[in-house]
Each structure stands twice: as C-alpha cells, then as structure tokens.
PAZAPA-4460 file (N, C-alpha, C; in steps of 0.05 Angstrom, whole numbers, plus 32768, in hexadecimal, padded with zeros to 4 digits):
% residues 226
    n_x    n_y    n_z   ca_x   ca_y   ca_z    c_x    c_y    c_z   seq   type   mol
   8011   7FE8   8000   8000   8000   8000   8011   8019   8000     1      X     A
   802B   800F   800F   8034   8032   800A   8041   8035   7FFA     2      X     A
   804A   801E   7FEA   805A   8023   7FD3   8047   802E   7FB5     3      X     A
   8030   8026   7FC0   801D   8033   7FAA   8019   8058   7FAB     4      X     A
   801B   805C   7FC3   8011   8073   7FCA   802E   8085   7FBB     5      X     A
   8040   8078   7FC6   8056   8086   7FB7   805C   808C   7F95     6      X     A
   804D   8087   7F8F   8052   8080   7F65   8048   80A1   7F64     7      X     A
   8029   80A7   7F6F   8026   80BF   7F60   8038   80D3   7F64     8      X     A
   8044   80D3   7F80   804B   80EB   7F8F   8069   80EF   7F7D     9      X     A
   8074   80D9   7F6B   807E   80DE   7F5A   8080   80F3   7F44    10      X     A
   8068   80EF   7F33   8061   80FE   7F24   8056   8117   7F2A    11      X     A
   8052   8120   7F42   8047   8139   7F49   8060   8150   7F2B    12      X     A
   8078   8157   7F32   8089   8164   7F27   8087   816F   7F10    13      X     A
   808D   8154   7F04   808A   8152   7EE8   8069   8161   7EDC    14      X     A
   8058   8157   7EEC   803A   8164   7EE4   803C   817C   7EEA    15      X     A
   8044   818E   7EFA   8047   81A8   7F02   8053   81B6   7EF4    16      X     A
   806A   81AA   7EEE   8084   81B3   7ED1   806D   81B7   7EBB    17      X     A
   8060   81AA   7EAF   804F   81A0   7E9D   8037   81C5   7E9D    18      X     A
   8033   81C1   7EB4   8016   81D3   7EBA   8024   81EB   7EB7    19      X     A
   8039   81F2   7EC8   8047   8206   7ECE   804F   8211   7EAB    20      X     A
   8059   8202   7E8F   8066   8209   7E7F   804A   8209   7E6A    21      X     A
   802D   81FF   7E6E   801B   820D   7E5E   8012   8220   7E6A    22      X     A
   8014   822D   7E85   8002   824C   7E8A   8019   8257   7E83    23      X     A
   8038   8252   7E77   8049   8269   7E75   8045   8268   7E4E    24      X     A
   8041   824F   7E42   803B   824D   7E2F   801A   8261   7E23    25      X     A
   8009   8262   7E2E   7FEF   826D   7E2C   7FF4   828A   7E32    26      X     A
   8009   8291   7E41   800D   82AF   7E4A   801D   82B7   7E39    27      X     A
   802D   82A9   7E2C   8041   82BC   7E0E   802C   82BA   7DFF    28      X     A
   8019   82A3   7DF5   8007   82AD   7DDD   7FFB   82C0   7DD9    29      X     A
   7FEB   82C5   7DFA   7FD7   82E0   7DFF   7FE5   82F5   7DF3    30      X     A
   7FFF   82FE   7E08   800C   831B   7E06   8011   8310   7DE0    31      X     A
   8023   82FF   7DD5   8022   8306   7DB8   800B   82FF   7DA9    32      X     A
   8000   831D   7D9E   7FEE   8318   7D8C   7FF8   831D   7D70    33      X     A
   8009   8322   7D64   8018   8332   7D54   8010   831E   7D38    34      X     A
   7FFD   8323   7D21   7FF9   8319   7D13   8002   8323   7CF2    35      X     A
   800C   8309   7CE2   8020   8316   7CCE   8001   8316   7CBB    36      X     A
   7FFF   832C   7CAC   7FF5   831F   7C92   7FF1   8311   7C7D    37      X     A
   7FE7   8303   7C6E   7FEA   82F2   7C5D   7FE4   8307   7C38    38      X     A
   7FF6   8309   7C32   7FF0   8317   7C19   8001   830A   7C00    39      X     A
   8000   82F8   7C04   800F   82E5   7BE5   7FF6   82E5   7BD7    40      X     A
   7FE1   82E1   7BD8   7FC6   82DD   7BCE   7FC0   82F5   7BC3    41      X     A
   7FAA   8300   7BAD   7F9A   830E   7BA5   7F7F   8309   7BB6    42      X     A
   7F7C   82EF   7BB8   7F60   82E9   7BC1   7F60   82EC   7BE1    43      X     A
   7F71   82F4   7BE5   7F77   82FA   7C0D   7F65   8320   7C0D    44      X     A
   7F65   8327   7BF4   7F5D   834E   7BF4   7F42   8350   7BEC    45      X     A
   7F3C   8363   7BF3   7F23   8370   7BEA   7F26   838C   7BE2    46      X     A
   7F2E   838F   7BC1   7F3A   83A7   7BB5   7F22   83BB   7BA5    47      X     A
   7F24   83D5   7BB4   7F0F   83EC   7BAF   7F26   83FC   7BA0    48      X     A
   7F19   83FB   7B8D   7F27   8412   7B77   7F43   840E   7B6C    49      X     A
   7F4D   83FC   7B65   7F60   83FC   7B65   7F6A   83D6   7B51    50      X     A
   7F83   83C6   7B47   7F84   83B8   7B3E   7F96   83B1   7B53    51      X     A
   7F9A   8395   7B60   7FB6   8395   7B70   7FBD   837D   7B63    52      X     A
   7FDF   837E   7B5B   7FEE   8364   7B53   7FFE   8361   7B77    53      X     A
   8009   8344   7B6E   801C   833C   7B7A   8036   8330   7B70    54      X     A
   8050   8335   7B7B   8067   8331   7B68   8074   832B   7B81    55      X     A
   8090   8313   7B82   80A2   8311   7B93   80BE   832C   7B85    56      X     A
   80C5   833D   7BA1   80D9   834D   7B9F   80ED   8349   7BB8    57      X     A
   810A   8343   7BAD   811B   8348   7BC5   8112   8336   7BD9    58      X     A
   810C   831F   7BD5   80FE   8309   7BE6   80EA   830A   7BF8    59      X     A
   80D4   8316   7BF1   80C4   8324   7C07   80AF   8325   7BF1    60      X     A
   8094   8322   7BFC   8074   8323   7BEA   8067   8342   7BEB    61      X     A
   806B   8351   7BCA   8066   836D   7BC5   804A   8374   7BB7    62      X     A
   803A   837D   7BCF   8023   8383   7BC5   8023   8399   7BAF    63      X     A
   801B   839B   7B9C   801E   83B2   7B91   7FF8   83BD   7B82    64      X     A
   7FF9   83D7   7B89   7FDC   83E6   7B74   7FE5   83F6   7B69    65      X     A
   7FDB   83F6   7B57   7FD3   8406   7B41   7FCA   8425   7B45    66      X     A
   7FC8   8433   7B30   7FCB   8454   7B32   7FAD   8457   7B20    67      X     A
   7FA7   8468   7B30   7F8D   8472   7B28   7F7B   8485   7B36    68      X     A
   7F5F   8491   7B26   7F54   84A7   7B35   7F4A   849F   7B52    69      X     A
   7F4D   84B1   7B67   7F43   84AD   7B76   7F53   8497   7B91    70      X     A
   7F53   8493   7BA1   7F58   8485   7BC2   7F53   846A   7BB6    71      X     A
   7F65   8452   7BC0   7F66   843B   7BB3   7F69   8430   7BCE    72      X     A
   7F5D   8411   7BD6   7F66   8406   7BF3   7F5E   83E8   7BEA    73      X     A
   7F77   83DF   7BF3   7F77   83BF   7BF4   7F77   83AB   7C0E    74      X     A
   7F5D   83A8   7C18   7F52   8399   7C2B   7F5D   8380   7C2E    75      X     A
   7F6B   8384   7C4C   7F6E   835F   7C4B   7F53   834D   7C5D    76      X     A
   7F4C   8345   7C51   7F38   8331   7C52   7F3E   8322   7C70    77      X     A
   7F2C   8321   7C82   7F2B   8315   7C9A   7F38   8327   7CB6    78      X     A
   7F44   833A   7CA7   7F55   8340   7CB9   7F4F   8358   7CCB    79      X     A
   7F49   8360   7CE0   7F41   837A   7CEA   7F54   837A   7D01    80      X     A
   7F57   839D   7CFE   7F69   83A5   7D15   7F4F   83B8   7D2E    81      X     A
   7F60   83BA   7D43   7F50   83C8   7D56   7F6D   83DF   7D5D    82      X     A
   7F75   83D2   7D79   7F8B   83EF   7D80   7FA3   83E5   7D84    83      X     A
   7FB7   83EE   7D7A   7FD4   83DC   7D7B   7FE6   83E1   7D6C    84      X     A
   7FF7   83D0   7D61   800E   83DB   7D48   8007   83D1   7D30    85      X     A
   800E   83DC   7D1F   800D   83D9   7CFC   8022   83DC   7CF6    86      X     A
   8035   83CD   7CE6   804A   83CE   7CD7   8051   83C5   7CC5    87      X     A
   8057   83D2   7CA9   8056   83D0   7C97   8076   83D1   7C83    88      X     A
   8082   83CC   7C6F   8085   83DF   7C53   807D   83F3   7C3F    89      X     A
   8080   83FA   7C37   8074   8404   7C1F   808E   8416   7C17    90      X     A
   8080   8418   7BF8   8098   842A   7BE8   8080   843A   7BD7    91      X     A
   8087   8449   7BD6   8079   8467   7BBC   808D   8470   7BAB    92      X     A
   8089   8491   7B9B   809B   8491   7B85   809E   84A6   7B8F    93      X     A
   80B5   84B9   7B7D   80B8   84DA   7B83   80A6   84DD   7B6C    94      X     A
   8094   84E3   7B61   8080   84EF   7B4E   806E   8509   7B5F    95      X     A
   8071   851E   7B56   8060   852A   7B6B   8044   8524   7B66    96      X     A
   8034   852F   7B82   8014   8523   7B83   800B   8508   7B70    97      X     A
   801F   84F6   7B6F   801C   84DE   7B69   8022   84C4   7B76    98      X     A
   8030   84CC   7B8F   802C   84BB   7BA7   8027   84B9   7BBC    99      X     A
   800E   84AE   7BC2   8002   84AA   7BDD   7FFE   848D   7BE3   100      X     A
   800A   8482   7BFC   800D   846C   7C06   8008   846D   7C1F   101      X     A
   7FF9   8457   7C2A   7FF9   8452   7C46   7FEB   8436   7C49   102      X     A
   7FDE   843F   7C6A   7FCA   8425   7C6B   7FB7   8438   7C7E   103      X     A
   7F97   842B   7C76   7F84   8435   7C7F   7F7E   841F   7C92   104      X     A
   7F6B   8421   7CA8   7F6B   8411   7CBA   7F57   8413   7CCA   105      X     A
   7F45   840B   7CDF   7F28   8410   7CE8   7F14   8412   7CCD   106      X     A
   7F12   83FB   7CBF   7F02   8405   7CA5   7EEB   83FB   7CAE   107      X     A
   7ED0   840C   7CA7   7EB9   8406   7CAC   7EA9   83F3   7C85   108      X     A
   7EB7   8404   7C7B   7EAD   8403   7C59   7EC0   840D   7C49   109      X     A
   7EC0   8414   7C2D   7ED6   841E   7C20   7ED6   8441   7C28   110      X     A
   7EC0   8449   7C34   7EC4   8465   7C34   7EC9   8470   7C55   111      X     A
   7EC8   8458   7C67   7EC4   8467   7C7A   7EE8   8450   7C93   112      X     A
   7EF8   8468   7C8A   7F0B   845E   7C9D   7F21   846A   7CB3   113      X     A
   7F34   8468   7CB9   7F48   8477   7CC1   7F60   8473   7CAD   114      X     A
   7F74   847C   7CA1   7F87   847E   7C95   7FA1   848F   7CA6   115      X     A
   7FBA   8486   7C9A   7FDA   848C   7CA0   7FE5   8489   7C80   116      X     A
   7FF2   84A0   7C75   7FF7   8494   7C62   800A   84AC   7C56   117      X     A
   8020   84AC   7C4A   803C   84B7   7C49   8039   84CA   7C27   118      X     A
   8048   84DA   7C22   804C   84EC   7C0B   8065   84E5   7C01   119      X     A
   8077   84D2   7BF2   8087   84CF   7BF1   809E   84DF   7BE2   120      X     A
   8091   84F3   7BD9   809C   8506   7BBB   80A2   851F   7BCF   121      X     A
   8099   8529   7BF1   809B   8533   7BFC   80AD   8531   7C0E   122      X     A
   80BE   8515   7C15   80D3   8513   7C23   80E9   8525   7C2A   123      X     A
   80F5   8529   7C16   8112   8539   7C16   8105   8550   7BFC   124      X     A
   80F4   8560   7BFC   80EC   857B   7BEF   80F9   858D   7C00   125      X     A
   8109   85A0   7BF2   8114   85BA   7C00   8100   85C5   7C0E   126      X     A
   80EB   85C3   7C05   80D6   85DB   7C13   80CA   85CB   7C29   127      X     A
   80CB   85DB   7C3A   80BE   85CF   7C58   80A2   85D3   7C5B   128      X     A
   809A   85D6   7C4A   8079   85D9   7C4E   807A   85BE   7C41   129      X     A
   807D   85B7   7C2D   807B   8599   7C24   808C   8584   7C2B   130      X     A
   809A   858A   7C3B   80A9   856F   7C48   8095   8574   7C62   131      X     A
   808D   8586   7C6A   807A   8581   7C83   8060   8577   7C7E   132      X     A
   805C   8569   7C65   8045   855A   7C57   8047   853D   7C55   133      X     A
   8060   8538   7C5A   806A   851B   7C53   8054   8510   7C62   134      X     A
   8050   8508   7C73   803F   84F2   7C87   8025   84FB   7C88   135      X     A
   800C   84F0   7C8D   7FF2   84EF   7C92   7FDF   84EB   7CA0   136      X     A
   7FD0   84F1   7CAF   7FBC   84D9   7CB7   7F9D   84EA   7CB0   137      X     A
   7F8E   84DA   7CA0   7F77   84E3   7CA0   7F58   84CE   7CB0   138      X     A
   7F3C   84D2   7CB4   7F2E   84CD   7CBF   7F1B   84CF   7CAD   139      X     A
   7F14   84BE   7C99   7EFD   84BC   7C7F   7EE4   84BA   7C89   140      X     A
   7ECE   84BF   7C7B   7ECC   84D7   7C6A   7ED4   84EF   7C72   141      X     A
   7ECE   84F4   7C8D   7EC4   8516   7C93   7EE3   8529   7C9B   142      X     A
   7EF1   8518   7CA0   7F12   851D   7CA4   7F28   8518   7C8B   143      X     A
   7F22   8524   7C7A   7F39   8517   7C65   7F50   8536   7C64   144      X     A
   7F64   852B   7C56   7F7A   8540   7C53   7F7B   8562   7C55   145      X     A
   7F67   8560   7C3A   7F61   8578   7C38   7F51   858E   7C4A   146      X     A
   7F3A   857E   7C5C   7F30   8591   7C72   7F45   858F   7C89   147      X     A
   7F4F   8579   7C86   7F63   857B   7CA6   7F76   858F   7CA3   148      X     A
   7F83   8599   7C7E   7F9B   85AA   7C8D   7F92   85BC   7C81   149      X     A
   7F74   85C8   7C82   7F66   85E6   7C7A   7F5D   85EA   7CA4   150      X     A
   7F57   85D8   7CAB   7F4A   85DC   7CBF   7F5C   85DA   7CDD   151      X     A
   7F74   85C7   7CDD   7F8A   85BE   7CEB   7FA4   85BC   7CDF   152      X     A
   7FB5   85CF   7CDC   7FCB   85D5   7CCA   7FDD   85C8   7CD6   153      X     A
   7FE4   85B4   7CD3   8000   85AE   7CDE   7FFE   8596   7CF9   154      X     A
   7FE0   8591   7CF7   7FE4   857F   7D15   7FE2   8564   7CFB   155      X     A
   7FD2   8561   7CEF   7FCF   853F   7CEB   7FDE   853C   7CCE   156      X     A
   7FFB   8552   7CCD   8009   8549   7CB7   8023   854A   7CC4   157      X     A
   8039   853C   7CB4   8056   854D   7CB8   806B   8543   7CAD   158      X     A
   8080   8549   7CB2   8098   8546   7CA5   809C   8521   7CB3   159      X     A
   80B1   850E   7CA8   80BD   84FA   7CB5   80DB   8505   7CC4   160      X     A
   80D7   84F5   7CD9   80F7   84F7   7CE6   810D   84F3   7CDD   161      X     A
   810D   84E1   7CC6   8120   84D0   7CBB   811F   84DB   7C99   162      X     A
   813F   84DD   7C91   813D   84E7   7C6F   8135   84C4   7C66   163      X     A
   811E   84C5   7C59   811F   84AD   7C3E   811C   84B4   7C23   164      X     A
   8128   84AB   7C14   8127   84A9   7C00   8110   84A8   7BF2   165      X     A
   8100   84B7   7BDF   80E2   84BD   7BD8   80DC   84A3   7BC9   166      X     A
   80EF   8499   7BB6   80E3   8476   7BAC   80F0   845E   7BB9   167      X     A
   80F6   8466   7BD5   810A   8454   7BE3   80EB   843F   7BF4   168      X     A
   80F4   8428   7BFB   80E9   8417   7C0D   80EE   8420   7C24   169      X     A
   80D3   841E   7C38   80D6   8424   7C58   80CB   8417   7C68   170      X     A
   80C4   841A   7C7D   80BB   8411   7C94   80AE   8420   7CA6   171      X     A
   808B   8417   7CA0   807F   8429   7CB6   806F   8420   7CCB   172      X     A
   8077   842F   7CDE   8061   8419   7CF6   8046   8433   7D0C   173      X     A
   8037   8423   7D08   8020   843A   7D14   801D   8425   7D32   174      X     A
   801E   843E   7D48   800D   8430   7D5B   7FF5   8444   7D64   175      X     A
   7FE2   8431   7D5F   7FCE   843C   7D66   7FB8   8438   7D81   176      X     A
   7FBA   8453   7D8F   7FA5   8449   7DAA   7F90   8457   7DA8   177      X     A
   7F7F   8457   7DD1   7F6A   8468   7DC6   7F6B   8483   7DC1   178      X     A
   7F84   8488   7DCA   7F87   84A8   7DCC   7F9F   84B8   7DBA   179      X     A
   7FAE   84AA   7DB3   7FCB   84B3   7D99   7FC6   849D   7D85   180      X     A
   7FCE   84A2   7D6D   7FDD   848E   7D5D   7FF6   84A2   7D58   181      X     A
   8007   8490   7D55   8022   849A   7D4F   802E   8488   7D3B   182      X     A
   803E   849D   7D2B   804B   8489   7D14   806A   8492   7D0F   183      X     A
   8074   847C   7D08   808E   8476   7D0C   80A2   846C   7CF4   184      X     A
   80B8   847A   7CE8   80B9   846E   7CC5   80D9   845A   7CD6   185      X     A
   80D7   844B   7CC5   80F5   843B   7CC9   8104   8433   7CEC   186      X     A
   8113   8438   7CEB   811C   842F   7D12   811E   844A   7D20   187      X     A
   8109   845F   7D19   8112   847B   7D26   80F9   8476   7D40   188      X     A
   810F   8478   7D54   8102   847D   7D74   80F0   8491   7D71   189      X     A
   80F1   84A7   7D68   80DA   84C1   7D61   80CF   84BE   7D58   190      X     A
   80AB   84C3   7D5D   809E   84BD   7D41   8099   84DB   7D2D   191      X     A
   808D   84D3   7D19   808F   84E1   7D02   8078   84F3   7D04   192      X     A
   806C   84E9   7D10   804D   84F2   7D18   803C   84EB   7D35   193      X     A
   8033   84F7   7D41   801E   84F5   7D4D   8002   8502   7D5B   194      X     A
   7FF0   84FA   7D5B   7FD6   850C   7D53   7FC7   84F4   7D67   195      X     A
   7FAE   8505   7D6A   7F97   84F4   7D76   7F82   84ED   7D63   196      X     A
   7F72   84D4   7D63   7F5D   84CB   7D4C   7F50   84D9   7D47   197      X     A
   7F43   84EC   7D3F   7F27   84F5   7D3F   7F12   84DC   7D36   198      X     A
   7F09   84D2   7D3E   7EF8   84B8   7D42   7EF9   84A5   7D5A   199      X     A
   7EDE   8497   7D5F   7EEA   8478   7D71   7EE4   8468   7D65   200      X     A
   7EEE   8460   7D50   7EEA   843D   7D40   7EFB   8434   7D51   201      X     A
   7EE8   841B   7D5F   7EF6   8404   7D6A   7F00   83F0   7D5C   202      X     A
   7F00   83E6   7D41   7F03   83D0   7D3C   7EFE   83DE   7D17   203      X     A
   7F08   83DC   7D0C   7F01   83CD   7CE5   7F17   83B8   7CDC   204      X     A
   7F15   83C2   7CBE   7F26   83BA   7CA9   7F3C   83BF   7CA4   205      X     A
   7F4D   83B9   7C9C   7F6A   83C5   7C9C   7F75   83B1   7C80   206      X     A
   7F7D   83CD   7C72   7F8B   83CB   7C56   7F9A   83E0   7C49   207      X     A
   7FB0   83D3   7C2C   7FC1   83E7   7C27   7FB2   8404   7C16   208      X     A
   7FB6   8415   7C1D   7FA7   842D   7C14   7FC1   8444   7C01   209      X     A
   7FA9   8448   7BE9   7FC3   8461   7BD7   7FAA   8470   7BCC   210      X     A
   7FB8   848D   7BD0   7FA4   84A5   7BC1   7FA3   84A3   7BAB   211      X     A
   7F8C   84BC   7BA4   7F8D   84CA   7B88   7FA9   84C0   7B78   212      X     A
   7FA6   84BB   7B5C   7FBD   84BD   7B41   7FD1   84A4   7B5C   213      X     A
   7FCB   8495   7B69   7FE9   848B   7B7A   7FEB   8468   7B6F   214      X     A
   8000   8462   7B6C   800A   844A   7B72   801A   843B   7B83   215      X     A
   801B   842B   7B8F   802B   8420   7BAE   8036   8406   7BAF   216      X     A
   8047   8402   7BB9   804E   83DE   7BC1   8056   83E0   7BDD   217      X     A
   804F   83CD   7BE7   8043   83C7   7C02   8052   83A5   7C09   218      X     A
   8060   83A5   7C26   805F   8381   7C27   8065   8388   7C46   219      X     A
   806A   8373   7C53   8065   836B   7C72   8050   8375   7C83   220      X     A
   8042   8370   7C7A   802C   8381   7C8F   802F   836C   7CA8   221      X     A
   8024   837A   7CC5   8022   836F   7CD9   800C   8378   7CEA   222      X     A
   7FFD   8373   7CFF   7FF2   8383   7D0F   7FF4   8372   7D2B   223      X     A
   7FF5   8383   7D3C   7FF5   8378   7D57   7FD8   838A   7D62   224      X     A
   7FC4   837C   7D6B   7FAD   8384   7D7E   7FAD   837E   7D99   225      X     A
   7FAD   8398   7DA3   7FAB   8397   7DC6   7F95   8398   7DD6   226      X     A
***
C-alpha cells in the first residue's frame, strides 16, 4: 500500500513543469498579437478604383496599383484593425502631385475611413512649405486634405524627420490609440507626425491606399491589435 501511494507523488513535478510552461505558453500568445498579412494573392483584396498586380521584387511580395482619377484603396479581405501598430513599405515616385501613398485604416466602406499617407515628390523640395506637406493624415469623408489645411494649417500635415529619397523604398509604422496616432518613417525614434483622430472608429478595414493621378507599391504589411 505504500509503495502505491508513492508512484503519484512522483509525477507531481513533472505535471507542474507541464502546467507551469502552458500558462507561460498562453501568456506569450495573448501579449503577441502581431499579425503579418497575406498579400501574394489578388483574391486576398477588395480593390475600389484602382487595378492591383502582384510581382516578386528584391525577394519580398510587391503589391502594386495602378494610377488613375481619383483615391484608389486595396482592401485586405478578413482583416480588420482596431488600435495598435501598422507597419508597412511602400515606395512612390518624385512626379509632382502624382504621388500619394499610404494606408487607410478603420474602414467603414470605400468612402468612409481614416487614412496616413505620404507626398513623396515633397521629401527633399527646397521649399518648406512643401516639404512640410510630405506626411498626412486625413478622416474621410468630412476630413480630407484639403479642409484640414484651409481649416488647421499645419497640425495634421508635416515634414518627415528623416531625408528619403522621393522614389526610394521606406518604412512606415503608425501607432495608433485612443487619443494620438503617431507616425514614424524608417528607425527614426521621432515621429514624423502626430495629431489626434478626429473620429472614434473602433474597429474597420484596413488597406493599401493612393490618391488622385497616384501609383504605389506596397509589401510587409503587419498589424498588431491591442
């Protein structure tokens, strides 16, 4: 009898080890939510206005759209952000008022979202009124570019921290809460921008977005939701 009693008190350890290494296992999954996108596919988008190919560049999957009248946005399918980080690539051209790139994000519909989205022909312009255009953020419909810097000069636009190159590849990362989004080009500790939402979308769509006359290529997308 007591040699029976002794077998479990064995295994106590080992089961504890066991228990102990899935609540530490279940607790890294929680804190990482950090999800990559899937954009090798055409059929992963839901594209308003716009044609999007896909091409392998520099070993990495390059979304690219097309140029045309009017705001273009390529929806990734399933995927919604709420409040957290976004980080991206993208590349534009030096053409003036011919490149607008970003990503729109809280999408309700094609017309109704939040947008971040860069001037790339404005980077390194001598004139400081248009290098202080480089960056964006607008609030669709009732917030777009044009009433924000007739009505708020200078808060929800501005220059980048960092010189890039106007048809160069970058790196942009938005974090977005309830109360700032801030955006950030390449490994610069400063961000480039920051402003408060004018909106509370809790939750939309999130896709690559390019203006009027713009064309864009786009790859790594990520989002982390908090």
């Amino acid at each position: 009898m007591i040699d029976q009693m002794k077998k479990p008190i064995k295994n106590i350890k080992p089961r504890l080890l066991l228990l102990f290494s899935m609540i530490i296992n279940v607790h890294a999954f929680a804190q990482d939510k950090t999800m990559v996108a899937d954009i090798s596919d055409k059929g992963k988008f839901e594209v308003m206005n716009r044609q999007l190919s896909i091409i392998k560049q520099d070993n990495k999957t390059v979304v690219h759209l097309n140029s045309k009248e009017n705001n273009g946005i390529a929806w990734i399918k399933d995927l919604k952000f709420e409040k957290g980080i976004i980080e991206f690539d993208v590349k534009g051209k030096d053409v003036m008022q011919q490149s607008f790139v970003g990503i729109a994000f809280h999408g309700m519909n094609d017309s109704t979202y939040d947008a971040v989205y860069f001037r790339p022909f404005n980077f390194q312009s001598p004139d400081t009124a248009r290098k202080n255009h480089s960056v964006q953020y607008i609030s669709m419909p009732k917030y777009d570019w044009y009433m924000l810097r007739q009505n708020f000069t200078g808060v929800y636009e501005n220059a980048l921290t960092s010189a890039i190159s106007a048809d160069a590849w970058f790196h942009a990362k938005i974090i977005v809460d309830a109360d700032n989004i801030k955006v950030f080009v390449n490994n610069d500790v400063k961000p480039s921008l920051v402003i408060h939402p004018l909106n509370n979308y809790a939750t939309g769509k999130i896709g690559f977005w390019v203006g009027n006359n713009a064309e864009g290529d786009f790859s790594n997308l990520s989002i982390q939701n908090k």
